[in-house]
N, CA, C and O atoms as a GROMACS GRO file, in nm:
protein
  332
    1UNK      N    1   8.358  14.390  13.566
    1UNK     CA    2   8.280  14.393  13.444
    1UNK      C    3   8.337  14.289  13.348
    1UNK      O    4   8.457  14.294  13.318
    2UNK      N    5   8.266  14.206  13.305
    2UNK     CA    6   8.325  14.104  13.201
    2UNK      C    7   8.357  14.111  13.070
    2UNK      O    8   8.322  14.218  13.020
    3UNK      N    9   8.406  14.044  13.002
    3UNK     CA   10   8.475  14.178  12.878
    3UNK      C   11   8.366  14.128  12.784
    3UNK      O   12   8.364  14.168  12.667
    4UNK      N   13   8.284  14.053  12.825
    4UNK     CA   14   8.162  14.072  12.708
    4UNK      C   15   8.058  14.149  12.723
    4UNK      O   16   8.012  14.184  12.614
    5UNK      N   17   8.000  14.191  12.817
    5UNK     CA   18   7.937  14.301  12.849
    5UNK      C   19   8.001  14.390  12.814
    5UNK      O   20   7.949  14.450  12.720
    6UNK      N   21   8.165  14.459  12.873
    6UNK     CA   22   8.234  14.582  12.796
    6UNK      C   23   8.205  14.606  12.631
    6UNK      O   24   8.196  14.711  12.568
    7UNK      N   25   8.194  14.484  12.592
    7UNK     CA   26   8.244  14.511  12.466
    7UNK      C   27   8.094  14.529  12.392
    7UNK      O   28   8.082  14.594  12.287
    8UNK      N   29   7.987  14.470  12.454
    8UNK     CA   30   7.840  14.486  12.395
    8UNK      C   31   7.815  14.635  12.447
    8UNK      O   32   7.742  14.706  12.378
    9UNK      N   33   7.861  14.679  12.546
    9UNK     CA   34   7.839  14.852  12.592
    9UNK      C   35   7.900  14.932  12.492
    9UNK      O   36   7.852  15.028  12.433
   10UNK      N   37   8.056  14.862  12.475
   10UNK     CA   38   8.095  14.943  12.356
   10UNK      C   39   8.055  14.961  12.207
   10UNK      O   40   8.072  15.060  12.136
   11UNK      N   41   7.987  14.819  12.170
   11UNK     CA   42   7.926  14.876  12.057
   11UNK      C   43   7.800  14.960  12.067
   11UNK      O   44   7.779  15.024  11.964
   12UNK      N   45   7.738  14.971  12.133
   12UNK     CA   46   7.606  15.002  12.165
   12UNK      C   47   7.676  15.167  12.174
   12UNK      O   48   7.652  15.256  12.092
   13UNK      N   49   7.793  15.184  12.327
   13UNK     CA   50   7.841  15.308  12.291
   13UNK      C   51   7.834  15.395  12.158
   13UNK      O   52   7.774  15.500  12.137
   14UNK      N   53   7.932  15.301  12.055
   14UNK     CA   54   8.022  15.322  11.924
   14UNK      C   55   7.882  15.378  11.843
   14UNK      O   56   7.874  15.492  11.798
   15UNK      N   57   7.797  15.298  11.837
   15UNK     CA   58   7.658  15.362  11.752
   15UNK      C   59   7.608  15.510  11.793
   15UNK      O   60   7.592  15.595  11.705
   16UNK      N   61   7.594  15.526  11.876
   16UNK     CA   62   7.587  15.658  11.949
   16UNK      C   63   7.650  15.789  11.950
   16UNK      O   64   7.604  15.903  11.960
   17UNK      N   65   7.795  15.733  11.935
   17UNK     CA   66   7.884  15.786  11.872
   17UNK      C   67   7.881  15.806  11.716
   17UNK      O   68   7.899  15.923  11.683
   18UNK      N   69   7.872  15.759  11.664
   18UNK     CA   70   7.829  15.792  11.482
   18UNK      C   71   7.715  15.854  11.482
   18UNK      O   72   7.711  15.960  11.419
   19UNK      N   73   7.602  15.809  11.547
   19UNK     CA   74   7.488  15.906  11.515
   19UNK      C   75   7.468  16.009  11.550
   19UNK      O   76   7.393  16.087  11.492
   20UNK      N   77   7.550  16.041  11.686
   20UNK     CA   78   7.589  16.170  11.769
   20UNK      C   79   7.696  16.271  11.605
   20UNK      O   80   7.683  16.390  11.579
   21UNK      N   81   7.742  16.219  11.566
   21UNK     CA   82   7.827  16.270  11.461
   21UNK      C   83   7.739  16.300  11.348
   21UNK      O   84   7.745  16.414  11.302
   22UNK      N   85   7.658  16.216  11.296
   22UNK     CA   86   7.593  16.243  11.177
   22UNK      C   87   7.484  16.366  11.177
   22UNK      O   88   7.460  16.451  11.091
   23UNK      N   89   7.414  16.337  11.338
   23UNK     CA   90   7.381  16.481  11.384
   23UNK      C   91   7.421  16.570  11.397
   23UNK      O   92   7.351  16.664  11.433
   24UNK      N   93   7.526  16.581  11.380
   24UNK     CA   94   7.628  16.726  11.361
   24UNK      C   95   7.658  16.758  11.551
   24UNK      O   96   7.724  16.851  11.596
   25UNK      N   97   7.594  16.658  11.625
   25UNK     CA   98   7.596  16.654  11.751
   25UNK      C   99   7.749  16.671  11.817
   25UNK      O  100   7.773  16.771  11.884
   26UNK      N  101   7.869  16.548  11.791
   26UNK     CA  102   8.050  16.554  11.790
   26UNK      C  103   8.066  16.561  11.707
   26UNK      O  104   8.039  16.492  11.609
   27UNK      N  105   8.137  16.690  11.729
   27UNK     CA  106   8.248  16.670  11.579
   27UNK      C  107   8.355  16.562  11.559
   27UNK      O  108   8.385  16.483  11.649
   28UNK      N  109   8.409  16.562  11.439
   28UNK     CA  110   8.494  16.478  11.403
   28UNK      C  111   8.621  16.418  11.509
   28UNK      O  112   8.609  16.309  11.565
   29UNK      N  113   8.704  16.477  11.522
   29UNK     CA  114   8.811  16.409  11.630
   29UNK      C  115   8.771  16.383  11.730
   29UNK      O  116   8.844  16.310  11.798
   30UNK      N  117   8.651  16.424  11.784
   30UNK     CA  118   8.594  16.394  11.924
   30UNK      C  119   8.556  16.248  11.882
   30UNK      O  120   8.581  16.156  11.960
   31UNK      N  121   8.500  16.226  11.770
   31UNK     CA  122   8.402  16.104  11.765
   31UNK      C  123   8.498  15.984  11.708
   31UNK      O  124   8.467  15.865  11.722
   32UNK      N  125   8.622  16.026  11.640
   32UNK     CA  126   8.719  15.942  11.613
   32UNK      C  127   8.799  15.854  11.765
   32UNK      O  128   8.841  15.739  11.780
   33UNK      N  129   8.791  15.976  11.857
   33UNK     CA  130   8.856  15.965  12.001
   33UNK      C  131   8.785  15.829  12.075
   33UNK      O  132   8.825  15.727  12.130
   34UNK      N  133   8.638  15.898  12.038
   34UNK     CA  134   8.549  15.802  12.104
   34UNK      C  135   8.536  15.678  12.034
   34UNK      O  136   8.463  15.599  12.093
   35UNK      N  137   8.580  15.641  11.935
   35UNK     CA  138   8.592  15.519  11.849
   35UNK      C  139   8.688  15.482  11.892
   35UNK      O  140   8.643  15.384  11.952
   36UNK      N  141   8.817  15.480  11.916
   36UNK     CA  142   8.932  15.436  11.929
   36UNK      C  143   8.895  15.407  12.087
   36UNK      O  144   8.935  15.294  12.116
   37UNK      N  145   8.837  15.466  12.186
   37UNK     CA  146   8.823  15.415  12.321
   37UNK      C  147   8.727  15.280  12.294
   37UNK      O  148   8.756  15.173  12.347
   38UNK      N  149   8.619  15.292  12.213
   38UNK     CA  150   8.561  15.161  12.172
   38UNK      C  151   8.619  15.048  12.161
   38UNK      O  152   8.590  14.938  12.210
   39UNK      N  153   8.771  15.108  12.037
   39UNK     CA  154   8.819  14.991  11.966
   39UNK      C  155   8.928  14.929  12.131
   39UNK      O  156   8.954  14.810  12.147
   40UNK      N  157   8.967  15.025  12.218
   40UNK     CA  158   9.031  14.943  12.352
   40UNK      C  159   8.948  14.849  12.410
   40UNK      O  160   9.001  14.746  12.452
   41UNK      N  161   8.837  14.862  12.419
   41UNK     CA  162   8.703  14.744  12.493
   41UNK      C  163   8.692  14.656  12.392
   41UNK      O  164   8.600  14.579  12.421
   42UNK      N  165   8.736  14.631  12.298
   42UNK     CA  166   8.705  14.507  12.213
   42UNK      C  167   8.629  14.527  12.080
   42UNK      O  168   8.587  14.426  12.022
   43UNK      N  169   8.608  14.654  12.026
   43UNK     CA  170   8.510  14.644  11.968
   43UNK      C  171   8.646  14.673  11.799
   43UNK      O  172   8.746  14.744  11.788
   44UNK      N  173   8.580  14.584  11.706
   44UNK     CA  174   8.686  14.572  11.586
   44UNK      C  175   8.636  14.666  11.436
   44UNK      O  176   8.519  14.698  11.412
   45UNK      N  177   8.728  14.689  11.368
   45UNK     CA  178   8.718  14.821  11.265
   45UNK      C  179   8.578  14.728  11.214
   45UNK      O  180   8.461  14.754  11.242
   46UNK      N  181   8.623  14.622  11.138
   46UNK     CA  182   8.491  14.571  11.058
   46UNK      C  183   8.376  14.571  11.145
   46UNK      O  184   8.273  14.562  11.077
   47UNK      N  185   8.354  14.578  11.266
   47UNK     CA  186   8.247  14.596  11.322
   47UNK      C  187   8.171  14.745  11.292
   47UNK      O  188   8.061  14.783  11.251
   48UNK      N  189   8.271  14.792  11.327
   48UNK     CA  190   8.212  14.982  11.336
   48UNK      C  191   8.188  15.021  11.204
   48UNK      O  192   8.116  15.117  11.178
   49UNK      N  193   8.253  14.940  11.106
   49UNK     CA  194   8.235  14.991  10.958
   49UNK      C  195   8.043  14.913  10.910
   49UNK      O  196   7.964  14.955  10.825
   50UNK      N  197   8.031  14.799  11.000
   50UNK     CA  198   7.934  14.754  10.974
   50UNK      C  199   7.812  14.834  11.052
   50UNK      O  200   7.702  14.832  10.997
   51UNK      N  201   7.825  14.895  11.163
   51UNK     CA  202   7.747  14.990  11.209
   51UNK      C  203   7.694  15.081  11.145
   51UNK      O  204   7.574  15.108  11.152
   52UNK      N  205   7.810  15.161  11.046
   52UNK     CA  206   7.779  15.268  10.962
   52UNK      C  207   7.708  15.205  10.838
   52UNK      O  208   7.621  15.258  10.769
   53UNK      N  209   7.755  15.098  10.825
   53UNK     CA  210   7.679  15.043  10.687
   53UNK      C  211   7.515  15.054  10.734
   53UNK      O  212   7.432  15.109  10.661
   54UNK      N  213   7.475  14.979  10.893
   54UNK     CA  214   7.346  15.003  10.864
   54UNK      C  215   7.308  15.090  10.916
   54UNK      O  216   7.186  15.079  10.927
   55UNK      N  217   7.346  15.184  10.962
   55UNK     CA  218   7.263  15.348  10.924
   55UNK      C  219   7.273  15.428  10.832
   55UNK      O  220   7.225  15.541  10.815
   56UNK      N  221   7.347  15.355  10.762
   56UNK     CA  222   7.329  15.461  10.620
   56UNK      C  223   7.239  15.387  10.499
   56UNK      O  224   7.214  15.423  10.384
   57UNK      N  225   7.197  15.254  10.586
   57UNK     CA  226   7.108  15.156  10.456
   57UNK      C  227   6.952  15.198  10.538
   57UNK      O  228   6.869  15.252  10.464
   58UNK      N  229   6.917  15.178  10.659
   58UNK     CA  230   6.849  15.162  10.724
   58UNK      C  231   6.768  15.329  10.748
   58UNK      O  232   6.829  15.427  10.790
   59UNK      N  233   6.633  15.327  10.714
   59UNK     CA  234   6.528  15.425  10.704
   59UNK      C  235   6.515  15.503  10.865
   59UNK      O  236   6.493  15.621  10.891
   60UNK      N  237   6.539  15.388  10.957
   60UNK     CA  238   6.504  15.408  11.074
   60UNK      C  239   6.623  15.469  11.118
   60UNK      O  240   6.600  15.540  11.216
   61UNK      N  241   6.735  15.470  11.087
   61UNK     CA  242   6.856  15.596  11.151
   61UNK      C  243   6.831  15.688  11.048
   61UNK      O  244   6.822  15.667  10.927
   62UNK      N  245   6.816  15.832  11.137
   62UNK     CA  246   6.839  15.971  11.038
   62UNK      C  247   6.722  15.973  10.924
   62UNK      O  248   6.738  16.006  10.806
   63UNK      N  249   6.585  15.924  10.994
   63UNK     CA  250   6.524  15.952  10.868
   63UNK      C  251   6.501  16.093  10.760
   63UNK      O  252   6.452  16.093  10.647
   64UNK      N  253   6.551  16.200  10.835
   64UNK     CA  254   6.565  16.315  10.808
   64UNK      C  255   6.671  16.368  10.671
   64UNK      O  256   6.660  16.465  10.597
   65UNK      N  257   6.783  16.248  10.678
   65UNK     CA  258   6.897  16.266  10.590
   65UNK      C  259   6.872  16.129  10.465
   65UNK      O  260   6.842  16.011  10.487
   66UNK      N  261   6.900  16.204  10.325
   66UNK     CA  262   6.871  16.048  10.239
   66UNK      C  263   7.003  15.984  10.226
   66UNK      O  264   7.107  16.042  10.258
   67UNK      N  265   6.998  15.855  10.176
   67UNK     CA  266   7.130  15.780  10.213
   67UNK      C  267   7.261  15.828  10.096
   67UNK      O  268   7.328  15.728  10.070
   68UNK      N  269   7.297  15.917  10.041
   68UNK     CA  270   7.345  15.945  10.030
   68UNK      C  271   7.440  16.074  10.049
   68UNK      O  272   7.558  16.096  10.020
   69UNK      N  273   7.299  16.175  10.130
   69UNK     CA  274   7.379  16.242  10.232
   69UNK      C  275   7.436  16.142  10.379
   69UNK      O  276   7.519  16.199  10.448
   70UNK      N  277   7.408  16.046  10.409
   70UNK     CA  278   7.469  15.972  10.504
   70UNK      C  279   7.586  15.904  10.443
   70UNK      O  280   7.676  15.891  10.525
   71UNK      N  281   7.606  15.869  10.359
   71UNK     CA  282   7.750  15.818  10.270
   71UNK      C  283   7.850  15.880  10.266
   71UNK      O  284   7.965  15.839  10.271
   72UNK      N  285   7.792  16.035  10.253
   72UNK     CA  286   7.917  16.152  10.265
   72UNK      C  287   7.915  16.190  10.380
   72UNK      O  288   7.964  16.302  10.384
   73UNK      N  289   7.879  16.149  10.496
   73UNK     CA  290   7.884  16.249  10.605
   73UNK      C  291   7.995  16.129  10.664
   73UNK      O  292   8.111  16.146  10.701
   74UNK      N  293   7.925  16.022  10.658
   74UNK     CA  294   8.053  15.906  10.732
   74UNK      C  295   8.195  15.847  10.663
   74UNK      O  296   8.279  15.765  10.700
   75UNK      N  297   8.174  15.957  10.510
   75UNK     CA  298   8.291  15.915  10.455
   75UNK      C  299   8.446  15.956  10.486
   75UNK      O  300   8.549  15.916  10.433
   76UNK      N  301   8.423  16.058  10.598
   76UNK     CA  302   8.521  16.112  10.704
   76UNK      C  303   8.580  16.006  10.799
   76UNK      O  304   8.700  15.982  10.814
   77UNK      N  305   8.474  15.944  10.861
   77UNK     CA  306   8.510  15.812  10.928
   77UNK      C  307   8.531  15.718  10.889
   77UNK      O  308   8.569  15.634  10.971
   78UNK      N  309   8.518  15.680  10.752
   78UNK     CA  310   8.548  15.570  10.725
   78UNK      C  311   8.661  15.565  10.653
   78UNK      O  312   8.714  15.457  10.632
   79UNK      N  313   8.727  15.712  10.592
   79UNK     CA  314   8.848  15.697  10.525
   79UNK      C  315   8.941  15.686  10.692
   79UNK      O  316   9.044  15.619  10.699
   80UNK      N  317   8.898  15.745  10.789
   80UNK     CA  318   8.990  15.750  10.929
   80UNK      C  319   9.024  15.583  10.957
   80UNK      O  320   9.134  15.527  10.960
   81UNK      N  321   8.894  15.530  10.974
   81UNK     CA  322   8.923  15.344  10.996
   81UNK      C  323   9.058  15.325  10.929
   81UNK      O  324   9.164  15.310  10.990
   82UNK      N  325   9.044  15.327  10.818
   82UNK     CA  326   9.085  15.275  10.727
   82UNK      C  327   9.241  15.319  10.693
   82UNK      O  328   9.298  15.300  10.586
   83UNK      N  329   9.297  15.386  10.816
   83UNK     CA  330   9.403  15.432  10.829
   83UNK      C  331   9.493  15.361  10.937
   83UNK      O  332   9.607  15.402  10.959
   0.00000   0.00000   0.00000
């Protein structure tokens, strides 16, 4: 597998992973776990932080939740990055 494909699976993963979370789908350390296996395939904090940026801007993720219940739900993960 070439590590650019890994690493386009992993972001593609990594999204899945947050939205799996915002759905109340993984909980928290599960989905931190699964971020950090991301971040081994290549995939970088400012990336994943930019993921969350656009589902929490973007109508089409979670149209169910308004963007500021999505601000607080990923503000768990994003104080974790950021550690």
């Amino acid at each position: 597998m070439s590590s650019e494909f890994a690493k386009r699976w992993a972001l593609k993963w990594a999204e899945g992973v947050l939205l799996g979370f915002a759905r109340n789908r993984i909980e928290l350390n599960r989905a931190l776990g699964m971020l950090r296996k991301a971040k081994e395939l290549g995939v970088k904090d400012d990336e994943l932080l930019s993921i969350i940026e656009v589902i929490e801007n973007s109508p089409v993720y979670l149209p169910f939740m308004t963007q500021e219940e999505k601000k607080l739900k990923f503000k768990q993960i994003r104080n974790a990055l950021k550690k």
